[in-house]
Phi, psi and omega in degrees: 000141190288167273202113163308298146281034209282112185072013136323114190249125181227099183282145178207122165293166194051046193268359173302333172200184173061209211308304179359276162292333183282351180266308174316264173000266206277356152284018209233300165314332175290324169141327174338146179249174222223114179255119169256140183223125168189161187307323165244166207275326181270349172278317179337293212286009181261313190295334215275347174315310191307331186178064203291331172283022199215062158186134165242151179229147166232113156286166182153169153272171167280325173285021177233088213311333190272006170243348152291333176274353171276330162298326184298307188301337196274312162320338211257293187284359185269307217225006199063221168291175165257135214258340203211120189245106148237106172262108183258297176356121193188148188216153155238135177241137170340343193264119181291141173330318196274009178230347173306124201260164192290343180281342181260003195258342182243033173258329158330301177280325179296333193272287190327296152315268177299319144348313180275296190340280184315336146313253161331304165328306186298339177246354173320269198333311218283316201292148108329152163301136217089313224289167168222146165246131168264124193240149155262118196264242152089152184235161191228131199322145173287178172065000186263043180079347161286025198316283127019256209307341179285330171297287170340291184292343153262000163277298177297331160320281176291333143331300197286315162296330168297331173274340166296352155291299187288005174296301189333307169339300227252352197065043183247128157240170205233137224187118139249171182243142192243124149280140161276234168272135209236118173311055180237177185302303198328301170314340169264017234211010188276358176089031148228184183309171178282343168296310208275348191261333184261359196263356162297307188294329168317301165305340188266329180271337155318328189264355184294158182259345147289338136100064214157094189303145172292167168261185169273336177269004136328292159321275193311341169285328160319280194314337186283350179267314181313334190271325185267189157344315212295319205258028170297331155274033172249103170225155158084356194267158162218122170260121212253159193230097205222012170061033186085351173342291173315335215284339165105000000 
């Protein structure tokens, strides 16, 4: 069967683990050629093993504009313009609102938010015409302490439609994926103990109707359909990928 994305150029933030990586790893099968950008360097150089002439690596933040703009230029110059956008980089920290401190409340937002935002701004001059941008939105059951991170995440949900009008011109369509509770680093990585991060995944994997944290590679079968042909009339969308969670 021919390659879905084949010569396809797709930059994706976070692309070192989680939703990230498991979408590089299959757009990378797909034939896509592949830009990864996160802080360290050595989950990169794992993916880029895979396929060195169809992969470049950048370290950076997200929250730091003259290193998005450095990818955008290393991109410009490895592989030209961009066919594929996913600012998958996202963090969660452990707290209910009303005790969550400001410093944790706004390292959420700048990575969750400004970060996807900032991301795409730095690359609009950049898209191809076609292009597709994929954003990660999604919530996570209330009351289990995320708030904080679900505000962030529902911001990007209304971002990613407003741009998708504005885009629209240009043929770019805009797109998110709502994960539900998702097997990745992220959870381990929420600022409390590994007691206190699995009786989370508990509560959050209870009510699911698959009874069962999502993969990452759930996810990336999303975005490989958002990213190819098949979704050329989907702009403006959010899909949510949650093993039924939302269902209620």
């Amino acid at each position: 069967m021919p390659q879905t994305l084949l010569n396809k150029v797709a930059v994706i933030t976070g692309g070192g683990s989680g939703i990230g990586r498991a979408t590089a790893e299959l757009f990378l099968s797909e034939g896509a050629k592949v830009v990864l950008f996160a802080r360290s360097a050595a989950p990169l150089e794992e993916v880029a093993a895979l396929a060195p002439a169809r992969v470049l690596t950048v370290t950076g933040d997200v929250t730091v504009g003259e290193d998005l703009a450095r990818l955008a230029t290393a991109t410009s110059r490895r592989f030209g313009q961009t066919d594929i956008l996913v600012p998958a980089a996202g963090i969660a920290r452990l707290a209910p609102l009303v005790h969550a401190n400001a410093s944790e409340i706004d390292l959420q937002l700048q990575v969750n938010f400004l970060g996807t935002l900032n991301t795409v701004r730095t690359f609009v001059p950049h898209l191809n015409s076609n292009a597709a941008v994929i954003c990660l939105s999604g919530r996570m059951r209330e009351g289990c302490g995320l708030g904080a991170f679900n505000a962030t995440k529902a911001a990007v949900a209304a971002t990613a439609r407003s741009l998708a009008v504005e885009l629209a011109p240009r043929r770019i369509r805009v797109n998110c994926i709502a994960p539900g509770p998702t097997d990745t680093l992220m959870w381990r990585k929420i600022g409390v103990s590994p007691k206190q991060t699995e009786q989370l995944l508990a509560k959050l994997t209870g009510p699911l109707k698959t009874a069962q944290l999502g993969t990452p590679q759930d996810v990336a079968e999303v975005a490989l359909f958002l990213a190819s042909e098949s979704a050329g009339h989907v702009t403006g969308q959010e899909i949510v990928v949650d093993g039924g969670n939302a269902a209620g």
